[in-house]
C-alpha positions in Angstrom: 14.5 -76.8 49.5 14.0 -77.1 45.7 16.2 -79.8 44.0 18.0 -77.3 42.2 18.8 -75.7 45.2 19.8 -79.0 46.5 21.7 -79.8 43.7 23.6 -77.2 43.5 24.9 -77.3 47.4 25.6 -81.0 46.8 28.3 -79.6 44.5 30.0 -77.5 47.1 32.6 -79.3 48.9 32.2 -80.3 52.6 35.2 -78.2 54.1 33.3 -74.8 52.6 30.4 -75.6 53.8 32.3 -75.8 57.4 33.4 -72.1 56.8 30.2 -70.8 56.0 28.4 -72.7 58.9 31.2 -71.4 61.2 29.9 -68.1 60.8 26.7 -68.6 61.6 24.5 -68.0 64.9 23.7 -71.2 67.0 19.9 -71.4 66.0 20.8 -70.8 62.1 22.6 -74.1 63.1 20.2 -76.1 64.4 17.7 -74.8 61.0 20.4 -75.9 58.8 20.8 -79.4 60.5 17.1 -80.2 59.1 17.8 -79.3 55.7 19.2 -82.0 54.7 21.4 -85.2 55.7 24.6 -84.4 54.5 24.2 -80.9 56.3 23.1 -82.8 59.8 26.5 -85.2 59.5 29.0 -81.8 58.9 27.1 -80.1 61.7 27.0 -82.9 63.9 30.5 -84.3 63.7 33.1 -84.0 66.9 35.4 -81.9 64.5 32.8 -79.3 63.6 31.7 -79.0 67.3 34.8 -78.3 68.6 35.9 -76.1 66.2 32.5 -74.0 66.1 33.0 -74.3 70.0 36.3 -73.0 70.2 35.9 -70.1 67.4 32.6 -69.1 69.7 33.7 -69.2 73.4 37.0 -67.4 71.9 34.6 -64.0 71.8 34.6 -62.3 75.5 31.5 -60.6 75.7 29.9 -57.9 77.7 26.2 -58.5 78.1 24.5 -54.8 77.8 20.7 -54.3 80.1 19.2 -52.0 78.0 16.2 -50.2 80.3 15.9 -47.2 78.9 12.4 -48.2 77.3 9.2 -49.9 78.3 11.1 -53.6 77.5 14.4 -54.6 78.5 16.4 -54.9 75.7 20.1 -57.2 76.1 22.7 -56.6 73.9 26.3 -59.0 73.8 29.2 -56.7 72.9 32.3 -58.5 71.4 35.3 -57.7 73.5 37.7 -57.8 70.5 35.6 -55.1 68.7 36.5 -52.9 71.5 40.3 -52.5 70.5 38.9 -51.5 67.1 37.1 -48.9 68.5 34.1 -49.3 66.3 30.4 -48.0 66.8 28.5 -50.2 68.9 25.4 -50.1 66.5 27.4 -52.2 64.1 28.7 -55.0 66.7 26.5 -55.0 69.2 23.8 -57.8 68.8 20.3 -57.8 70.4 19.6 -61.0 72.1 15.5 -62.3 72.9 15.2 -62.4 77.0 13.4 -64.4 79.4 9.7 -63.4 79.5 10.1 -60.9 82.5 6.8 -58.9 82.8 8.0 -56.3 85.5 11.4 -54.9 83.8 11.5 -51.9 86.5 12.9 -54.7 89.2 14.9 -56.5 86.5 18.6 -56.9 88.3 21.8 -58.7 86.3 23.3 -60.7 88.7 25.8 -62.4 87.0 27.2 -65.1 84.4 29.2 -68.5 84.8 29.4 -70.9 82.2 28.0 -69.5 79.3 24.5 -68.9 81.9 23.4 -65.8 82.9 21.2 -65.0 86.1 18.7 -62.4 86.6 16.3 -61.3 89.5 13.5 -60.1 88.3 10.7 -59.2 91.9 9.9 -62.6 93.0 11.8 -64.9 90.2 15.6 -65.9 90.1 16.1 -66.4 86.2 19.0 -68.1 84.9 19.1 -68.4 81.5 21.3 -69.0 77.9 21.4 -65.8 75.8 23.0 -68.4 73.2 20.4 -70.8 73.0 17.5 -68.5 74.4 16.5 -71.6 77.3 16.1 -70.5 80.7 14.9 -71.8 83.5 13.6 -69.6 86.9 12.7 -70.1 90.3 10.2 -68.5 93.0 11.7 -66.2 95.6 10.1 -63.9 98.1 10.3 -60.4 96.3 13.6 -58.7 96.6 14.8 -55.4 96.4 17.1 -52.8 95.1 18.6 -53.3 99.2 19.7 -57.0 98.6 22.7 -58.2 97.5 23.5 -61.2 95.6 25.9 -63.8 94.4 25.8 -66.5 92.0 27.2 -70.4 93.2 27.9 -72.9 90.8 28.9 -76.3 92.2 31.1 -78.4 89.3 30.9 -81.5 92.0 27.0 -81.8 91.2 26.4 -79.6 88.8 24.2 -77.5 90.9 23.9 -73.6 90.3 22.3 -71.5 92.6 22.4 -68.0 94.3 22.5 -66.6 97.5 20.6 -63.4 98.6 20.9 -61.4 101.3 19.8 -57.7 102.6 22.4 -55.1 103.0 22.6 -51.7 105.5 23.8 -53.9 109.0 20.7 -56.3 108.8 20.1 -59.3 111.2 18.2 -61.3 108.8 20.3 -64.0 107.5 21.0 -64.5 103.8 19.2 -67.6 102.1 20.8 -69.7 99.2 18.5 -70.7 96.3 19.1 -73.7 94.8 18.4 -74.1 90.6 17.6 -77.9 91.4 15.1 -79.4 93.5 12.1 -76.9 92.7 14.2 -73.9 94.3 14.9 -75.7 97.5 16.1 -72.7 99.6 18.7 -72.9 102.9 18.9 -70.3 105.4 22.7 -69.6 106.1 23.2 -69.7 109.7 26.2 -68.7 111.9 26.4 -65.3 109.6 25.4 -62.9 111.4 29.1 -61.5 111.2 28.8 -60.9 107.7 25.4 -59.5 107.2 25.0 -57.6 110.5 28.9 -56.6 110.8 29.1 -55.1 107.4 28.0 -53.2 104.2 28.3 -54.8 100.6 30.1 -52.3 98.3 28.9 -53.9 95.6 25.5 -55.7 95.5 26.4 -58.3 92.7 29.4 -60.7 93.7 32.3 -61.1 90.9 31.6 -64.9 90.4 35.7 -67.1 90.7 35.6 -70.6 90.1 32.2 -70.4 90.7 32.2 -68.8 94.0 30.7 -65.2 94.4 33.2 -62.3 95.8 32.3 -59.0 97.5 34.5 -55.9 98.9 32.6 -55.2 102.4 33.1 -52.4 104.9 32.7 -52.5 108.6 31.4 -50.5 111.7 34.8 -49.4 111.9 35.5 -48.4 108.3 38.0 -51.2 107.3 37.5 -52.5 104.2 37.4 -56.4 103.3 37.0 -59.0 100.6 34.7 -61.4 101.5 33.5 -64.7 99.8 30.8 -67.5 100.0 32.3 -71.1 100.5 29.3 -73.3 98.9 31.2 -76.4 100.0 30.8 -74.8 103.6 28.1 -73.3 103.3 29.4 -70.1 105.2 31.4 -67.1 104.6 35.1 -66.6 104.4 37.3 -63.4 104.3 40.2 -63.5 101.3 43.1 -61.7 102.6 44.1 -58.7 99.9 47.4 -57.7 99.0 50.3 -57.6 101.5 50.3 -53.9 101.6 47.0 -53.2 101.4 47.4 -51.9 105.1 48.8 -48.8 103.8 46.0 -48.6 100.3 42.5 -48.2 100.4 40.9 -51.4 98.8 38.7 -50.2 96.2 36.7 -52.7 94.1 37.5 -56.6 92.6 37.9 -58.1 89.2 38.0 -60.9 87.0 41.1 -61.8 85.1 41.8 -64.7 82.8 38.2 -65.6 81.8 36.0 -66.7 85.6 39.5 -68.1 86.7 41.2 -65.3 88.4 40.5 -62.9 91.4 41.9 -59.1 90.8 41.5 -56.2 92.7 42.0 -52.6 92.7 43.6 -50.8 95.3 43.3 -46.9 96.0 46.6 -45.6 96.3 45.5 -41.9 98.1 49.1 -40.6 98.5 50.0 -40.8 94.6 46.3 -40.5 93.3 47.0 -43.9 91.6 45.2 -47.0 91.4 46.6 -50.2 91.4 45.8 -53.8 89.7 46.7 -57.2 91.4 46.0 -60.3 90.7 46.1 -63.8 92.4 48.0 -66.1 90.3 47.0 -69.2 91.8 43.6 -69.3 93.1 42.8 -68.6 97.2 46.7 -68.7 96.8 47.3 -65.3 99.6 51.2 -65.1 98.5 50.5 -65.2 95.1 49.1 -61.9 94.9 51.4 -59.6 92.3 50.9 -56.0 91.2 50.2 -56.0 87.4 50.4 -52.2 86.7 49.0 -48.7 88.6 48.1 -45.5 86.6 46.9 -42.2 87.8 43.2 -41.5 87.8 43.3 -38.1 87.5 42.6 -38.0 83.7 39.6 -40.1 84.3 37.5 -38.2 87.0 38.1 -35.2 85.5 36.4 -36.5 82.2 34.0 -39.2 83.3 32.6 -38.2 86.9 33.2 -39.7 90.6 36.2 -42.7 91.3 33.6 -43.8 93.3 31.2 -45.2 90.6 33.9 -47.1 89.0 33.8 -50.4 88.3 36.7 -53.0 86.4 35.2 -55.1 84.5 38.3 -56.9 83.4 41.2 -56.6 81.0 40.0 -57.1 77.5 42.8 -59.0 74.6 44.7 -56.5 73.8 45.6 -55.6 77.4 43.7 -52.7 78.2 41.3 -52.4 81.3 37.8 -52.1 80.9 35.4 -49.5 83.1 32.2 -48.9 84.1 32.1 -45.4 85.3 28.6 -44.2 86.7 26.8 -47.2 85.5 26.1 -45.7 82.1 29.7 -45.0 80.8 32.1 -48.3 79.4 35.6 -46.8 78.9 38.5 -48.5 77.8 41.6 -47.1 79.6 45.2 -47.8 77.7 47.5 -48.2 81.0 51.0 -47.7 79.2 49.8 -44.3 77.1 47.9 -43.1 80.6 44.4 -42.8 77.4 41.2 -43.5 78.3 38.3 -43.4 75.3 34.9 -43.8 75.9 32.5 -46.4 73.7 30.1 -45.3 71.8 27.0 -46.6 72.9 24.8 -45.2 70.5 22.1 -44.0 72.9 21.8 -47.2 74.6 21.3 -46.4 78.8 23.1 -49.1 80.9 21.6 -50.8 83.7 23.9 -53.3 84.4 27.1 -55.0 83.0 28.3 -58.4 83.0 31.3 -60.3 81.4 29.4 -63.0 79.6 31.1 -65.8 77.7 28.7 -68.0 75.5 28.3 -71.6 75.9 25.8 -74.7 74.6 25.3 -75.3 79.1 21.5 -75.6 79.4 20.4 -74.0 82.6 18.4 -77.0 84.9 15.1 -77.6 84.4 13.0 -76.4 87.1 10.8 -74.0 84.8 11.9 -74.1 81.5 11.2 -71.1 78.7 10.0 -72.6 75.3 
């Protein structure tokens, strides 16, 4: 930096300089820490951390697989853009990705703490879109026929996944550990989970750090199901009281990673309905948030059966996935769903994402 230049930033007062670093991306921050000492002490005081920290993980984002090219592409789409209703090619941001060489296996499957894991053939990737570290492990390959849920353990600080093969399958799922070189663990005693039943949804909605699935049986009931890390073993979650009488249809996450919803199929009404559990692995605190017809919606956007709820974004409306290529917003009290404008970008896979400064372990670590 010349001295004029230097001079003439000397002269602007600490408290603006806050603002303007406030709006900057993480790695502009780290640059402008070397500039120049009184810079590094703004940047690196408690006050401007937790501020910067608290503006940032504030944004709810939807990480977007782009793989309709010969490279992945990743995009992070700011949740409160989508009450606005603006173009995505204005507020979506493309994000540098792991160096993944075969993109055609590349799987998103799933984000806790800021960290976001991908399979990718014979690699479990979990990396920091923020920050662009990652760190990845071996695997034996998988395939588009496994299923998979991310683990993260806040007594040891351990994150890891367990993988398993779908369609009735003897074979016992394996955890994956991010610590220890990818020490793996076969999970025994679950042959009632993996032989007895059919994932609905290959990627578990990641609670508290604990990976949820909606499973169906020989005999056509429908479960929720989730993996006890502390365990090490599979538990059934009981659904809504009345859930007897309503098709279960998919799960949720409310309130950030801290709350379970699910969606019920109400056949008699054509309706679908939201719950939620207040109070975590809490059966009785299950309460209906809202139903709406969804009518309007397959008549516009294709099959019910493709859906997916992401969540419920700030301004109370619920997020959809509908067909894996279509993100819909879907205004319960008006009964209006509008689609957003992705601007030609084909989705793969969608996450909710919420950025954080968490480094992923180092087992292999990305420069």
């Amino acid at each position: 930096m010349s001295k004029l230049t230097k001079a003439t930033f000397s002269c602007v007062p600490d408290d603006v300089m806050e603002e303007i670093f406030h709006k900057l991306h993480y790695k502009e921050i780290c640059a402008s820490k070397l500039v120049c000492k009184n810079w590094n002490s703004i940047i690196s005081s408690p006050k401007f951390i937790d501020k910067y920290s608290t503006h940032l993980l504030g944004n709810h984002l939807i990480l977007l697989d782009d793989t309709n090219s010969s490279k992945s592409n990743f995009y992070t789409l700011n949740w409160y853009n989508l009450v606005d209703d603006r173009s995505i090619s204005s507020i979506a941001a493309p994000i540098d990705d792991p160096q993944i060489s075969d993109i055609n296996r590349l799987r998103l499957i799933g984000s806790y703490n800021g960290l976001v894991a991908l399979s990718c053939h014979d690699k479990l990737i979990l990396w920091n879109p923020l920050t662009g570290k990652y760190s990845s492990i071996k695997v034996p390959n998988v395939s588009f026929s496994n299923w998979f849920g991310l683990c993260y353990n806040c007594d040891n600080d351990v994150y890891s996944v367990v993988v398993g093969e779908n369609y009735y399958t003897r074979k016992p799922p394996t955890l994956y550990s991010f610590k220890d070189f990818g020490r793996e663990k076969v999970i025994k005693n679950s042959s009632s989970v993996t032989v007895d039943n059919r994932f609905k949804g290959d990627v578990g909605k990641v609670i508290c750090g604990l990976p949820y699935w909606v499973v169906i049986n020989s005999d056509l009931e429908i479960k929720i199901i989730y993996f006890d890390l502390k365990r090490d073993m599979f538990r059934q979650m009981a659904p809504p009281y009345c859930c007897d009488k309503k098709k279960l249809f998919g799960l949720a996450t409310v309130d950030e990673e801290n709350q379970l919803g699910c969606v019920l199929h109400d056949l008699v009404n054509s309706c679908l309905e939201v719950w939620v559990m207040t109070v975590y692995r809490k059966v009785r605190s299950w309460i209906n948030l809202f139903k709406f017809s969804y009518q309007n919606l397959t008549r516009k956007y294709g099959y019910l059966r493709y859906m997916d709820v992401v969540g419920i974004i700030p301004s109370g409306e619920l997020l959809l996935c509908l067909e894996g290529e279509k993100v819909c917003v879907y205004d319960v009290k008006k009964g209006k769903c509008r689609k957003i404008n992705l601007q030609g970008i084909k989705l793969a896979f969608v996450a909710k994402y919420r950025p954080s400064f968490v480094s992923p372990p180092e087992v292999e670590v990305g420069e």
